[in-house]
Structures are given as structure tokens and as C-alpha cells.
C-alpha positions as CSV (number, residue, x, y, z in Angstrom):
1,X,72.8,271.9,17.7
2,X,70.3,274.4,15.8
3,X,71.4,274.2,11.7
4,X,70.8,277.7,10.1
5,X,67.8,278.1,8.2
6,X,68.8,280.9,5.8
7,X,72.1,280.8,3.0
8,X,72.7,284.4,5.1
9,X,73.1,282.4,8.4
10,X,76.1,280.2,6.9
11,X,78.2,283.3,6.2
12,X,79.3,283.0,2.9
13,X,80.6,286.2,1.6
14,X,78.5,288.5,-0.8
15,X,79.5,287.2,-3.8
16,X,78.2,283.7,-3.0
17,X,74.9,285.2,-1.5
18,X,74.3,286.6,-4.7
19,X,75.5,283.5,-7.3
20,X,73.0,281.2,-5.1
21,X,70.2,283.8,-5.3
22,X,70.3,284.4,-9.0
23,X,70.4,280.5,-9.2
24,X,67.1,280.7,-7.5
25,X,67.9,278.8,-4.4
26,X,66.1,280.2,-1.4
27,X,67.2,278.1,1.9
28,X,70.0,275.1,2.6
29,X,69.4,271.2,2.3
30,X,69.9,269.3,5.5
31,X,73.0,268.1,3.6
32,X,74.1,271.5,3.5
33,X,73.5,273.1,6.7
34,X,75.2,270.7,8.2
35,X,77.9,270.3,6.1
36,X,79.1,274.2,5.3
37,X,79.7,275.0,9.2
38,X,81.6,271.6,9.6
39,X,83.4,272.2,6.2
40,X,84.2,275.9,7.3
41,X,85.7,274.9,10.5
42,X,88.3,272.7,9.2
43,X,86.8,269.2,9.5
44,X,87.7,266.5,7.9
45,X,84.2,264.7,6.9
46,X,82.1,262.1,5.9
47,X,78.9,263.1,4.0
48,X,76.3,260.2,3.4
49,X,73.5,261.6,1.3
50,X,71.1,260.6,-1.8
51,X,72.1,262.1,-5.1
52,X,69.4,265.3,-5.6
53,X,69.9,266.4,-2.0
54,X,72.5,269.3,-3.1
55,X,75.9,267.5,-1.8
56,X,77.8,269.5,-4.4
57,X,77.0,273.1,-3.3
58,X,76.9,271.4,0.4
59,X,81.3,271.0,-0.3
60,X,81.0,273.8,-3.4
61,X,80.4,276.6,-1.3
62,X,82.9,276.2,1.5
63,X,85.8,275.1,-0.9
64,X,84.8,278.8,-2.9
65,X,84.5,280.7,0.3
66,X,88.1,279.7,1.4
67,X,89.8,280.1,-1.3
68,X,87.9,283.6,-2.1
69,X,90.0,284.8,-5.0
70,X,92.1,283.8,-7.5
71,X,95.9,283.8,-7.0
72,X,99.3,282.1,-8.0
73,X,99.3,279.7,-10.5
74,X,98.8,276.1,-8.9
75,X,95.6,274.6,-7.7
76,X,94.6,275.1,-3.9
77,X,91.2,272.6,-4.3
78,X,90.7,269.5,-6.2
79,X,87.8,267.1,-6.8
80,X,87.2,263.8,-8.0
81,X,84.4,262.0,-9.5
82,X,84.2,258.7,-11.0
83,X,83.4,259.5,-14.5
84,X,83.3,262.7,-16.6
85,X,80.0,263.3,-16.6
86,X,79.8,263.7,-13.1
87,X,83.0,265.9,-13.5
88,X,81.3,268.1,-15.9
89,X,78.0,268.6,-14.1
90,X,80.4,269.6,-10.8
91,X,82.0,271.8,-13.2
92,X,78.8,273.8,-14.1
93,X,77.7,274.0,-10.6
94,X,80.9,275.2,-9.4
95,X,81.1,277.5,-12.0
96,X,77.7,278.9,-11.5
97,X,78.6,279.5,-8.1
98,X,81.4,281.3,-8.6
99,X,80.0,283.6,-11.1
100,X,80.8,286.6,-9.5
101,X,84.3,285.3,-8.4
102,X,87.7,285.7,-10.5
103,X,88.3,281.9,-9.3
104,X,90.1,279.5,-12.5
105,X,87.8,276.3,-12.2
106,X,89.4,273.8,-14.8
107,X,88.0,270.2,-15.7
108,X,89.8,267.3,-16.3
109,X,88.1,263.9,-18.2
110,X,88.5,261.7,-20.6
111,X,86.9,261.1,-24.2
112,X,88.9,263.9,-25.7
113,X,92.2,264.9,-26.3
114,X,94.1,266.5,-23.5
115,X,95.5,269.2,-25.4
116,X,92.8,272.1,-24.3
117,X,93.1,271.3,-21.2
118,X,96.7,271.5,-20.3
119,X,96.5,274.7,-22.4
120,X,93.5,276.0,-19.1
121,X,96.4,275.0,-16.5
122,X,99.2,276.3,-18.3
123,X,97.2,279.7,-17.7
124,X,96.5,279.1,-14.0
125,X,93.5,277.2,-12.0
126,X,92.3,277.4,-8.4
127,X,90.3,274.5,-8.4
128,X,90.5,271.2,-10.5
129,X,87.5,269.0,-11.3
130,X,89.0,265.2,-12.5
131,X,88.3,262.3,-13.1
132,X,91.1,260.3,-11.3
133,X,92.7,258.8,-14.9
134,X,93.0,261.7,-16.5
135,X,94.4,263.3,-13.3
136,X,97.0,261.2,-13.0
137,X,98.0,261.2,-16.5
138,X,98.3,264.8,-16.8
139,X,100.1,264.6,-13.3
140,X,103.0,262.4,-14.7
141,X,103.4,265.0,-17.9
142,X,104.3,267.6,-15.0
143,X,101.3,269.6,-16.3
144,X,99.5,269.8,-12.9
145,X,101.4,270.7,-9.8
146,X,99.9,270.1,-6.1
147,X,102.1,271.8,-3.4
148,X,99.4,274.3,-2.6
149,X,96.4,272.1,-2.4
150,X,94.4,272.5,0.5
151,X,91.0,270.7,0.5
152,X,91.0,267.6,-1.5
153,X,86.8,266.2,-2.4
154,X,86.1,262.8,-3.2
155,X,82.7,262.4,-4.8
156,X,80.3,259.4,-4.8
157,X,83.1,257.4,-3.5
158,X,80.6,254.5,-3.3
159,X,81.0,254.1,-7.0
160,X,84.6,254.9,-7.6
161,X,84.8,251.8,-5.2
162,X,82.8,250.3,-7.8
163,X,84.9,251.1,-10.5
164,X,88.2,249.6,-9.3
165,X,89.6,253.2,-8.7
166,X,91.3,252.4,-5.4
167,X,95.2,252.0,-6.9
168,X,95.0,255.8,-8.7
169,X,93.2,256.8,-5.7
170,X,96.4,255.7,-3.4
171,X,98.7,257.1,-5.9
172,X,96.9,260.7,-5.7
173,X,97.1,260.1,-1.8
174,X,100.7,260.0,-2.1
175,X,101.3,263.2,-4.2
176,X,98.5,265.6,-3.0
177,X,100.5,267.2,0.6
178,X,99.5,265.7,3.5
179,X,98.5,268.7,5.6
180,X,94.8,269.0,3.5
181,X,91.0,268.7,4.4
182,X,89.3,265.6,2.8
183,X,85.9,265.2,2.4
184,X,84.2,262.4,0.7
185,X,80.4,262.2,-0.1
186,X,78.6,258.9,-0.9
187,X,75.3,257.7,-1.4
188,X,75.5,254.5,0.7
189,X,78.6,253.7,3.3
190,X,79.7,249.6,1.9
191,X,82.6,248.0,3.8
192,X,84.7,249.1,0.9
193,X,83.5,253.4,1.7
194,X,84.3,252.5,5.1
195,X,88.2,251.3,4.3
196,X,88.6,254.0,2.2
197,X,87.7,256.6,5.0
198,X,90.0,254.8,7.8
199,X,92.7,255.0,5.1
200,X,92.3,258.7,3.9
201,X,90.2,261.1,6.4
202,X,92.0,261.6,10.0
203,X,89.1,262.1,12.5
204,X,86.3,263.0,10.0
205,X,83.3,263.9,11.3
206,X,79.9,261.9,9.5
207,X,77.1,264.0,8.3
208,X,74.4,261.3,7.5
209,X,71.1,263.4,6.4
210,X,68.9,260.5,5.6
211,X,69.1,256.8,7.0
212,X,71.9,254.7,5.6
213,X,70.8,254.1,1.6
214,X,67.1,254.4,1.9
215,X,65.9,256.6,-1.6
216,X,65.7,259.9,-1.2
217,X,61.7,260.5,0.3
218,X,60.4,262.6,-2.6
219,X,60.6,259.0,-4.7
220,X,57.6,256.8,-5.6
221,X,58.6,253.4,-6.7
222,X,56.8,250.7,-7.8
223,X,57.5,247.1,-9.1
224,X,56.7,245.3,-12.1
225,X,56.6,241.6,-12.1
226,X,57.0,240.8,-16.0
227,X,57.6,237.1,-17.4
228,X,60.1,237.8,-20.4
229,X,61.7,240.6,-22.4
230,X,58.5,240.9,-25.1
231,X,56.5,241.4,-22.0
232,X,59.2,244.0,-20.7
233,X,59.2,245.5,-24.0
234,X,55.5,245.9,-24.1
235,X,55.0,247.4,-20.8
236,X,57.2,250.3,-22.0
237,X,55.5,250.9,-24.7
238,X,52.5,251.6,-22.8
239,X,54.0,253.7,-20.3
240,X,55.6,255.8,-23.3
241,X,52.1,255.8,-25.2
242,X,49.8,255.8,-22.6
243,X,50.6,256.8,-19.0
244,X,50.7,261.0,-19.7
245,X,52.4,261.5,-16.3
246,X,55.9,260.3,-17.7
247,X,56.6,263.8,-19.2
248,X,60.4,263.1,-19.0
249,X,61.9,260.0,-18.5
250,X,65.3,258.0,-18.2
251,X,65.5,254.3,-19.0
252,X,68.1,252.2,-17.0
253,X,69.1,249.3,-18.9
254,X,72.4,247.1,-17.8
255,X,74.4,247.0,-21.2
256,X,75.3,249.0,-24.2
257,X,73.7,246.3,-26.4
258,X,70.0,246.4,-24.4
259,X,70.6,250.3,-24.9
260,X,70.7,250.7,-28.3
261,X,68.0,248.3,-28.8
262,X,65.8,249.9,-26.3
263,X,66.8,253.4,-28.5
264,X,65.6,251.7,-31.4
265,X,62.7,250.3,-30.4
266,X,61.3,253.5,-29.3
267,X,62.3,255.6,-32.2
268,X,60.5,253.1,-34.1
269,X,57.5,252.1,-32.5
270,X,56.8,255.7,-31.1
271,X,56.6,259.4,-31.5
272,X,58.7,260.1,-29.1
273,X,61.9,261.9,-29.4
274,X,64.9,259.9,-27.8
275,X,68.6,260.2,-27.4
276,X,70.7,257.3,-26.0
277,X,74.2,257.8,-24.2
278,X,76.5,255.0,-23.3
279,X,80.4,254.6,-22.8
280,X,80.7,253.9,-26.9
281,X,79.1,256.9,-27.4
282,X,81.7,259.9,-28.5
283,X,82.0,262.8,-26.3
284,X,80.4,265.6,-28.5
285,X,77.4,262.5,-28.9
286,X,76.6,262.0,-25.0
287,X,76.7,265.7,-24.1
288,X,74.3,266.9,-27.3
289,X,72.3,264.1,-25.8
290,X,72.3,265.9,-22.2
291,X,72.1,268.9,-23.6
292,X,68.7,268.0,-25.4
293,X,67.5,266.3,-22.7
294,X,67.9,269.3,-20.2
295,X,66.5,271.8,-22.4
296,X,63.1,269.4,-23.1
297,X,64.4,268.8,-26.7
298,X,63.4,265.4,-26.1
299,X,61.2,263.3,-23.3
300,X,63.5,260.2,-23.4
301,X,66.9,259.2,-22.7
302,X,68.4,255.3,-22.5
303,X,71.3,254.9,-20.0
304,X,73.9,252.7,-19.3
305,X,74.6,253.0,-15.7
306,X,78.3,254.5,-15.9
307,X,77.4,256.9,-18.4
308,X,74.8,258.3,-16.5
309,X,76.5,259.4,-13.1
310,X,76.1,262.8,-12.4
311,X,73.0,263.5,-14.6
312,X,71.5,266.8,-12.9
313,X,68.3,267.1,-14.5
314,X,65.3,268.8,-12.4
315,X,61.6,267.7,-13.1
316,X,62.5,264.3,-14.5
317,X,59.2,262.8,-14.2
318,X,60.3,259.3,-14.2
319,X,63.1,256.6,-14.1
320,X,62.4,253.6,-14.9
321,X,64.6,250.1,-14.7
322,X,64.2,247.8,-17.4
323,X,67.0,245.8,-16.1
324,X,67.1,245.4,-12.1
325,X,71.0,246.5,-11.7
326,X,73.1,244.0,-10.2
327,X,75.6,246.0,-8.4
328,X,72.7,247.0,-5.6
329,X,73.7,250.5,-4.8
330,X,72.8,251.5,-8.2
331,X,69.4,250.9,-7.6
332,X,70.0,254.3,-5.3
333,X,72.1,255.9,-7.7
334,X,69.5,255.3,-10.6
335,X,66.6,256.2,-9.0
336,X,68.0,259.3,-7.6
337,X,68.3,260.9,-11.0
338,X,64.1,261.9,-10.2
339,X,63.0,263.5,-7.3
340,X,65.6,266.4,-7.5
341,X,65.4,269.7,-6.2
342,X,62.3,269.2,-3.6
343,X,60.6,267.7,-6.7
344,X,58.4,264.6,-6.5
345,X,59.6,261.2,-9.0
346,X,58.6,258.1,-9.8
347,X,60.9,254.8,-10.0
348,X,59.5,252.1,-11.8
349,X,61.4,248.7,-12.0
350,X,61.1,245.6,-14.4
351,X,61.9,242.3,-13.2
352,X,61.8,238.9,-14.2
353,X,61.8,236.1,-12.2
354,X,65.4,235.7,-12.2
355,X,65.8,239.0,-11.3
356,X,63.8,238.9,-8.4
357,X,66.7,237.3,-6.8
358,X,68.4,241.0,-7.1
359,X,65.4,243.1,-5.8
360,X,65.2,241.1,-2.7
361,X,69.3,242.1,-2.0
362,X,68.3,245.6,-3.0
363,X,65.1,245.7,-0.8
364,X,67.4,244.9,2.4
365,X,70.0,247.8,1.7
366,X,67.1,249.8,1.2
367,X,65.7,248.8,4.0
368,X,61.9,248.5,2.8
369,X,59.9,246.1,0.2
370,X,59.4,247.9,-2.8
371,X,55.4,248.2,-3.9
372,X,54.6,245.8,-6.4
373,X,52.2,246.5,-8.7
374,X,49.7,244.6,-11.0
375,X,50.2,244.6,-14.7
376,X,47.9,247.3,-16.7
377,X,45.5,245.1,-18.6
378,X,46.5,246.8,-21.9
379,X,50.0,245.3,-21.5
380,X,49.7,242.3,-24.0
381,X,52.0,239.2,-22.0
382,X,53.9,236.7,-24.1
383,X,54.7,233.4,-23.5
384,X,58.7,232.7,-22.3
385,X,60.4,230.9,-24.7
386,X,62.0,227.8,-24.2
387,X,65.4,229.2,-24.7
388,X,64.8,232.3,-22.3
389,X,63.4,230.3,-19.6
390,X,67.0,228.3,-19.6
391,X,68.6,231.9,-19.4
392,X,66.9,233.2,-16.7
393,X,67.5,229.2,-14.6
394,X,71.3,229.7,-15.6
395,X,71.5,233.8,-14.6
396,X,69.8,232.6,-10.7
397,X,71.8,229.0,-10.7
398,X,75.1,231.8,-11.2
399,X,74.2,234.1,-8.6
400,X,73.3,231.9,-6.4
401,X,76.3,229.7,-6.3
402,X,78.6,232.9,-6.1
403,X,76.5,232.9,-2.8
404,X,76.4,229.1,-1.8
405,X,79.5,227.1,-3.9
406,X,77.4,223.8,-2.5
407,X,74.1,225.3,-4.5
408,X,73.1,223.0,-7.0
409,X,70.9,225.3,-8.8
410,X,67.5,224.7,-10.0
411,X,68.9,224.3,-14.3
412,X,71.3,221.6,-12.7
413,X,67.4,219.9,-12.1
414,X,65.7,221.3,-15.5
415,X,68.6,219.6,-17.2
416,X,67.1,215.9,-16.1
417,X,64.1,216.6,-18.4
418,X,66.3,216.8,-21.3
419,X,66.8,214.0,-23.7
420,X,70.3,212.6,-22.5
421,X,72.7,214.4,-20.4
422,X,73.8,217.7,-22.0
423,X,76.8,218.9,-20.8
424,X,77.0,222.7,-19.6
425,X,79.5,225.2,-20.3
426,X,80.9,227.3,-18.3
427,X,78.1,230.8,-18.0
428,X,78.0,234.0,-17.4
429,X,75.2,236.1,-17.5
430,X,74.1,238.2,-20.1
431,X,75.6,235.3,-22.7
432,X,73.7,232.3,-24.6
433,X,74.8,228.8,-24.1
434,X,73.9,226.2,-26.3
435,X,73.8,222.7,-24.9
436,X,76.2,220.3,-26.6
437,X,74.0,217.1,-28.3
438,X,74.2,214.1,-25.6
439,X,76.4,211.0,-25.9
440,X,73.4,209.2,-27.4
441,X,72.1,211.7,-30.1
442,X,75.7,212.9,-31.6
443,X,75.9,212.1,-34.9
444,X,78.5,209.5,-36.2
445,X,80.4,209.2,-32.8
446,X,79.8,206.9,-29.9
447,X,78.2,204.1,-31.8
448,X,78.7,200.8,-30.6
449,X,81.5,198.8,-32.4
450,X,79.8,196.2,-34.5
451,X,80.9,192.6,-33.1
452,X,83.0,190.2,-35.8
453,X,81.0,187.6,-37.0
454,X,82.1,184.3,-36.9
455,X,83.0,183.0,-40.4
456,X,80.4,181.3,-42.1
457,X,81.4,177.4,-42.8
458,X,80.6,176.2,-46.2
459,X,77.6,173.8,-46.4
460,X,78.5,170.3,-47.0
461,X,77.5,169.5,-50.3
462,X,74.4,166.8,-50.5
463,X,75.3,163.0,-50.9
């Protein structure tokens, strides 16, 4: 089967020719030459296929070129996406295609009150944009009526498996009309992606434009072996200072603690101009971040994982991991923020020792070793602490034993160096335990009982 080469060739309607020429797109993605026929047609389908390949406009376009114009009141299209900033980057793109349309394109989120929107589908919408929690509660206020929906689009449905979305996800099954066209779009197919298909899709064709969660080809990666955090924390410095290739850059980092250290840390150490966004963050704060990110405001912005799904930023020179994630496929998700738009990206990753365990797990769903590279000899390395060396044994005994319940675990052997036998309490990564004083060493308890002494007889006087 020949895929068409031209926008012209999938024939979209004039109005939709013109939006996606003024948006300066010249031809399809893979993703979306094969998708738009198949969408067109009527298919139900599966579309696997790396974040920066163009999935939105691939389901975007079809969804605007059947529902052409806007009419009645209810919605005849709605989309989900597993956090709001994903919702509201859909939402611009839909919007921009649509520009010389009449279509009502509302999104839905959370992080602010709901009042402006239910005052956008009190005036009428064509297509919603949600995030399934607020969907669902506007739903059950009768604000949001679905009897004409037509097309229903899950997006990145690898990570609203992820997030634990699967109850609201049934619940919407059962009050969007059966009769619809589904199509869900991920950037890896799990086991969990593949239940959710058999339960929602009826005979859905799969589009799969690159092989099953390898990184999209326009990516460079490259590994970091590091010993500790200093060392971590010093190798980013130098990339920040020295390496003028990173023109703009987004640091992964696994909590919203590491994150606002990591924010700090740069604002003080360099010139750089940084924002930080993170699931504390307000609303108003996290999208004046991506605002001044997109327009080159700043060069740096420090992610939590969550909070950064559906960043759409072109010409991000570089992402780079300080923590190696531990939910695997966002190591695809990550990395996939650079290398949009036919442009060329590097991912750089930071791992200890402990986390080695996790790049080996992501190098088999990515299917290749990623390329490690030697430290630059600028980057001072510190020594590993006593108490972060224990860390990182606890973090890989955890993991491991999560894998293997009969794993002792290399800290259950550290432990027999220790003066007496320090008992453990229960861990879990990411927190600090302190080793309770052994039997021998605790202060005032434990001490053997004195034995009663005999009574002492009197000397007999001398005759």
C-alpha cells in the first residue's frame, strides 16, 4: 500500500490545507499518512508512535475533517490525555488547525476552578479536550452531555495506565454511546496498553511507525556513569557552563524535592535563566514557565515527570536525566521531548551504580545498549559518603527483591561489617534509614544482671 506523500493527497478540505500550510508544515509523518486514510475510513485504531512524530495532527485532522462545521450544542469528538498539560498542548494544536473553521474546541483540566469552563460548554463545543477527572466530574454536574459523540481519542494511553486511570476510564466507557470510533495512541504497547485495547477498540487496526519503544531516530543518547549526587551535581554544572551545544535544555529529575533543589542550584551557581514546573506548582506558575521556555525566555527548565507530558517544544537541544526513571517507559517519554519536528537531540542520562540496575531494564525495552561515555576531565568526582553508599545498597537490595522475594541483597551482607547486628527497618527508596544502635552498644538496656553476692561472714575475732 503506497502512503501519500503530499497533505493534498489525504484530502482534507481547503480549510485544513490552508491551517497546516500557514503552520508551516510541508508533507505528512509516517504516523500520519498512515493514520488519516485509516482514521477517515472509519477504523477503529491502534497508533504506536514516539512522542515528536506528529500523532496529534495524525488523529487532529481526521476528527476536524468529519465533523467540518460547528452545529448543535453537544460535543461529537472527545479526547483524553493523562494530565493537563498534555490537554492544553492538544488544545493549541487543535485549535491552530482549525483556524479557519467555526469548530467550539473546549478544554477541560484540573488546577483551576471549573467555573470558566462550564461557562465554554454552556455556549456549545464540538470537540472536548479532558483530562479524565475533570471529565467525569463535570459529567456528574450534568454540565457535559455525550449522546452525539462520535470519535472518542485516547492519548498516551501508556501513561494513563501508569497513572491508575483505568476505573474513570471504564466509567467514561459506559456513558460515551457505544456506536463511536476509538483511537488510542501510545508510545510503547505494555501488557496493561494491550488490555486496554481488547477491552475498548472492536477490530482496530495497528499503525506502528517505528519498532516497538525504540527512541525516536533523530535522538543521540549517551550515558554517564557517576559515583554520587556531588558528582551528578558537578557534571551538570559543566554541561550548563561549558558544553555550548546545550542551547535549550530540560532536566528530568524523579521528585519534586530533587527539582527544586536542582532549580536552585542552578539559579545559584549559574547565569543561566531557569524555571522549574512540578505538580505543587500553581497553574498560572507551570504555564508562565512553558510559556518562557517556548519563546527562549529562558535555556533551562527542571521537570518532574507528570508535569512534563505533553511539552511540545521544537529545537530543544537537549534532555538530560539526572535521575534514571524507574517506571521504564519514561525513559521514552522523557527523551522524546528533543528531537521534534525532523529536528536532531541529544539525551543524556546520569546514573549511579544503583541505578544501573534501571538502565539495563530500560536498554531491553529499548532494545539497544545506550552509549556510555567517559567522564569530562573537568568534572571534579567526590568521594561517596558512607551514608550514600548504604542508600544506594538499600535502593538495588529493594528492587531486586521486588524481583526475586528469596534475594538476599548485597546491604543484607554490608550489614556483617557493622559493629553488632543493627536491625533494618522497613525501606523504601528515596527515604533515609538510620540503623538502630545494636543489643551490645544501647545505652542503659541489656546489661547483664549483676549476680548477688554471697554474704560476707564476720571474721572470728583473734584468741
Amino acid at each position: 500500500m503506497t502512503h501519500p506523500l503530499n497533505f493534498e493527497e489525504l484530502k482534507l478540505n481547503r480549510q485544513l490545507l490552508n491551517a497546516i500550510e500557514e503552520a508551516g508544515y510541508t508533507e505528512p509523518t509516517e504516523i500520519q499518512s498512515k493514520a488519516i486514510p485509516q482514521i477517515l475510513a472509519g477504523h477503529d485504531i491502534i497508533g504506536v508512535a514516539q512522542t515528536g512524530t506528529g500523532k496529534t495532527a495524525a488523529y487532529a485532522l481526521p476528527i476536524l475533517m468529519k465533523i467540518k462545521y460547528a452545529q448543535g450544542h453537544n460535543p461529537r469528538a472527545v479526547i483524553f490525555g493523562p494530565t493537563r498539560e498534555l490537554v492544553m498542548q492538544i488544545e493549541i494544536a487543535m485549535k491552530q488547525l482549525a483556524k479557519y473553521t467555526d469548530l467550539r474546541i473546549v478544554a477541560l483540566y484540573g488546577g483551576i476552578g471549573p467555573k470558566l469552563q462550564k461557562e465554554h460548554l454552556q455556549k456549545g463545543v464540538d470537540i472536548i479536550v479532558a483530562t479524565p477527572g475533570r471529565f467525569l466530574d463535570l459529567y456528574l454536574e450534568e454540565e457535559i452531555v455525550l449522546k452525539e459523540v462520535k470519535t472518542m481519542v485516547l492519548d498516551e494511553a501508556d501513561k494513563m495506565m501508569d497513572m491508575g486511570f483505568m476505573p474513570q476510564l471504564r466509567k467514561m466507557l459506559e456513558v460515551i454511546p457505544r456506536k463511536r470510533q476509538n483511537l488510542l495512541f501510545s508510545a510503547t504497547m505494555s501488557e496493561r496498553v494491550e488490555r486496554l485495547t481488547e477491552e475498548f477498540l472492536e477490530y482496530p487496526m495497528k499503525i506502528e511507525v517505528t519498532p516497538q519503544a525504540t527512541p525516536a531516530t533523530l535522538i543521540s543518547q549517551k550515558l554517564y556513569k557517576v559515583p554520587n549526587f556531588k558528582t551528578k551535581i558537578h557534571l551538570l554544572e559543566y554541561l550548563i557552563r561549558k558544553d555550548e551545544s546545550v542551547t535549550r535544555a530540560i532536566i528530568f529529575v524523579r521528585t519534586k524535592k530533587s527539582a527544586d533543589d536542582i532549580y536552585k542550584f542552578i539559579i545559584r551557581k549559574t547565569t543561566n535563566t531557569c524555571r522549574i514546573i512540578h505538580a505543587n506548582k500553581d497553574q498560572n506558575s507551570r504555564i508562565n514557565a512553558m510559556d518562557d521556555f517556548k519563546d527562549g525566555t529562558i535555556k533551562i527548565l527542571v521537570a518532574t515527570d507528570v508535569a512534563a507530558r505533553g511539552i511540545d517544544v521544537h529545537e530543544v537541544s537537549h534532555v538530560i536525566n539526572f535521575d534514571v526513571p524507574i517506571i521504564y517507559d519514561d525513559y521514552i517519554h522523557r527523551i522524546g521531548r528533543t528531537g521534534r519536528a525532523n529536528h536532531t537531540g541529544v539525551a543524556i542520562t546520569f546514573a549511579t551504580e544503583a541505578e544501573m540496575y534501571h538502565i539495563e531494564k530500560i536498554e531491553k525495552i529499548i532494545r539497544m545498549q545506550i552509549p556510555v561515555e567517559e567522564l569530562p576531565a573537568a568534572v571534579e568526582i567526590t568521594e561517596t559518603g558512607f551514608e550514600e553508599s548504604q542508600e544506594f545498597a538499600r535502593e538495588l537490595d529493594f528492587y531486586k527483591k521486588k524481583e526475586d522475594p528469596t534475594y538476599k541483597g548485597a546491604f543484607h551482607e554490608k550489614k556483617r561489617d557493622l559493629k553488632g547486628d543493627a536491625k533494618q527497618t522497613a525501606y523504601k527508596p528515596g527515604k533515609s534509614v538510620k540503623a538502630k544502635p545494636s543489643k551490645e552498644i544501647r545505652l542503659g538496656k541489656n546489661k547483664p544482671k549483676a549476680k548477688p553476692s554471697k554474704p560476707i561472714a564476720p571474721k572470728k575475732p583473734k584468741k
